[in-house]
C-alpha positions in Angstrom: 101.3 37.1 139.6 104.2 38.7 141.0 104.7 40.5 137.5 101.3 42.1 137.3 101.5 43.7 140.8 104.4 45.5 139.6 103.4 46.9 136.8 100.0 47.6 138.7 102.5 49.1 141.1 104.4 51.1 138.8 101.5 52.6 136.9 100.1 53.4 140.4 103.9 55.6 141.0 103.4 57.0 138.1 99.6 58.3 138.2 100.3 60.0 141.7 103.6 61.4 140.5 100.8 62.8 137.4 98.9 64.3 140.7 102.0 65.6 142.7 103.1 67.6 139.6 99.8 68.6 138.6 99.9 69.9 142.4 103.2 71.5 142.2 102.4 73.3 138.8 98.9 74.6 140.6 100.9 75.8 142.5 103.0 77.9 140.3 100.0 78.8 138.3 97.3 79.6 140.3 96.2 83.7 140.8 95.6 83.5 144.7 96.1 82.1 148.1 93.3 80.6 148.8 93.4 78.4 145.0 97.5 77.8 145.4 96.3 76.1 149.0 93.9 74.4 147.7 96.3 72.8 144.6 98.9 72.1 147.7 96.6 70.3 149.8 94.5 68.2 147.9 95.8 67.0 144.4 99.4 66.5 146.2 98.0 64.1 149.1 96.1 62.1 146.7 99.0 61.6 144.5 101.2 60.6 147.3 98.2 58.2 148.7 98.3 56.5 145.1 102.5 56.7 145.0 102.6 55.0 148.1 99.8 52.5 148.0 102.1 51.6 144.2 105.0 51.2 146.4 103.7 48.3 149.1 102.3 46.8 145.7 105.6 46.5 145.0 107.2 45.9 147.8 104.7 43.1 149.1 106.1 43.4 152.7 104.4 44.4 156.1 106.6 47.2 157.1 106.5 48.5 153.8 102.9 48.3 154.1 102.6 49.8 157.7 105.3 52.7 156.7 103.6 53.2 154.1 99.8 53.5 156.2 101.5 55.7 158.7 103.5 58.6 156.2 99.3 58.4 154.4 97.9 59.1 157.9 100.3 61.8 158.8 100.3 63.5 155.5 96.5 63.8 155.7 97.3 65.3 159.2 99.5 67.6 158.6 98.4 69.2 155.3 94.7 69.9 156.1 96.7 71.4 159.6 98.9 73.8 157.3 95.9 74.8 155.0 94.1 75.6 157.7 96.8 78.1 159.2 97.8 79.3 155.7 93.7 79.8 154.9 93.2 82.0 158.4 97.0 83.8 158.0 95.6 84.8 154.6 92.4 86.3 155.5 94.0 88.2 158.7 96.6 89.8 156.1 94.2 90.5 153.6 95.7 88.7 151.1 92.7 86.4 149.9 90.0 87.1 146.9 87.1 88.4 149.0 85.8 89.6 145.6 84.9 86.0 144.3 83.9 84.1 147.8 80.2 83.7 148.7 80.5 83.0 152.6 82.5 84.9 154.3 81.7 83.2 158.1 85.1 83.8 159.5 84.0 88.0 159.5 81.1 87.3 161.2 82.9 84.8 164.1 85.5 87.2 164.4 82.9 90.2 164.9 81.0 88.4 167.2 84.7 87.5 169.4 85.3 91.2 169.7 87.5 91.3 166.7 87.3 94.7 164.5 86.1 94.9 160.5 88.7 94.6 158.2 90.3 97.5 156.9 88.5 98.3 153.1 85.5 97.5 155.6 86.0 100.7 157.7 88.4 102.7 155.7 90.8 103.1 158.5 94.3 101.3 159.5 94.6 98.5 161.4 95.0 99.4 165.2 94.5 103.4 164.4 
């Protein structure tokens, strides 16, 4: 039995290693902020979620197992915390493909705050 949870185990390493370097190579590839966030955040936590869940397959211990739980729950944490500021820091800087987005809600929340139009809105520069 033993024998068949590590190769279970080591199939499962390998298959979110696949999804870490599919991530990383998204990455690379990708035309613009909002799609190179996107390949960071979710491909790469999956893979890790399978890499790790191989790894306490393999392991067959309770503090590999609880380790392993607690670097899942933080990554999850974490990375939808960073997209979320890289996703904003983006559309302040005008560095995101307003061409090919449908919604556009964070223009009309920041209107509404007080905030002004972005600048190929009004033709001016920022803060002039």
């Amino acid at each position: 039995m033993s024998t068949v949870l590590d190769v279970i185990g080591a199939a499962m390493v390998l298959i979110g290693a696949f999804f870490c370097l599919a991530a990383a190579l998204g990455i690379v590839r990708f035309p613009d902020v909002l799609t190179r966030m996107h390949a960071a955040t979710k491909p790469q936590v999956f893979g890790l979620m399978v890499a790790l869940a191989g790894v306490t397959l393999s392991l067959r211990s309770w503090w590999a197992a609880a380790l392993c739980t607690l670097l899942v729950a933080l990554q999850i944490v974490t990375s939808a915390t960073s997209a979320h500021m890289v996703a904003r820091t983006a559309y302040r800087t005008d560095q995101w493909d307003d061409d090919h987005a449908t919604v556009d809600e964070l223009a009309e929340d920041l209107e509404e705050a007080g905030f002004r139009q972005r600048v190929e809105d009004t033709g001016q520069v920022p803060g002039g």
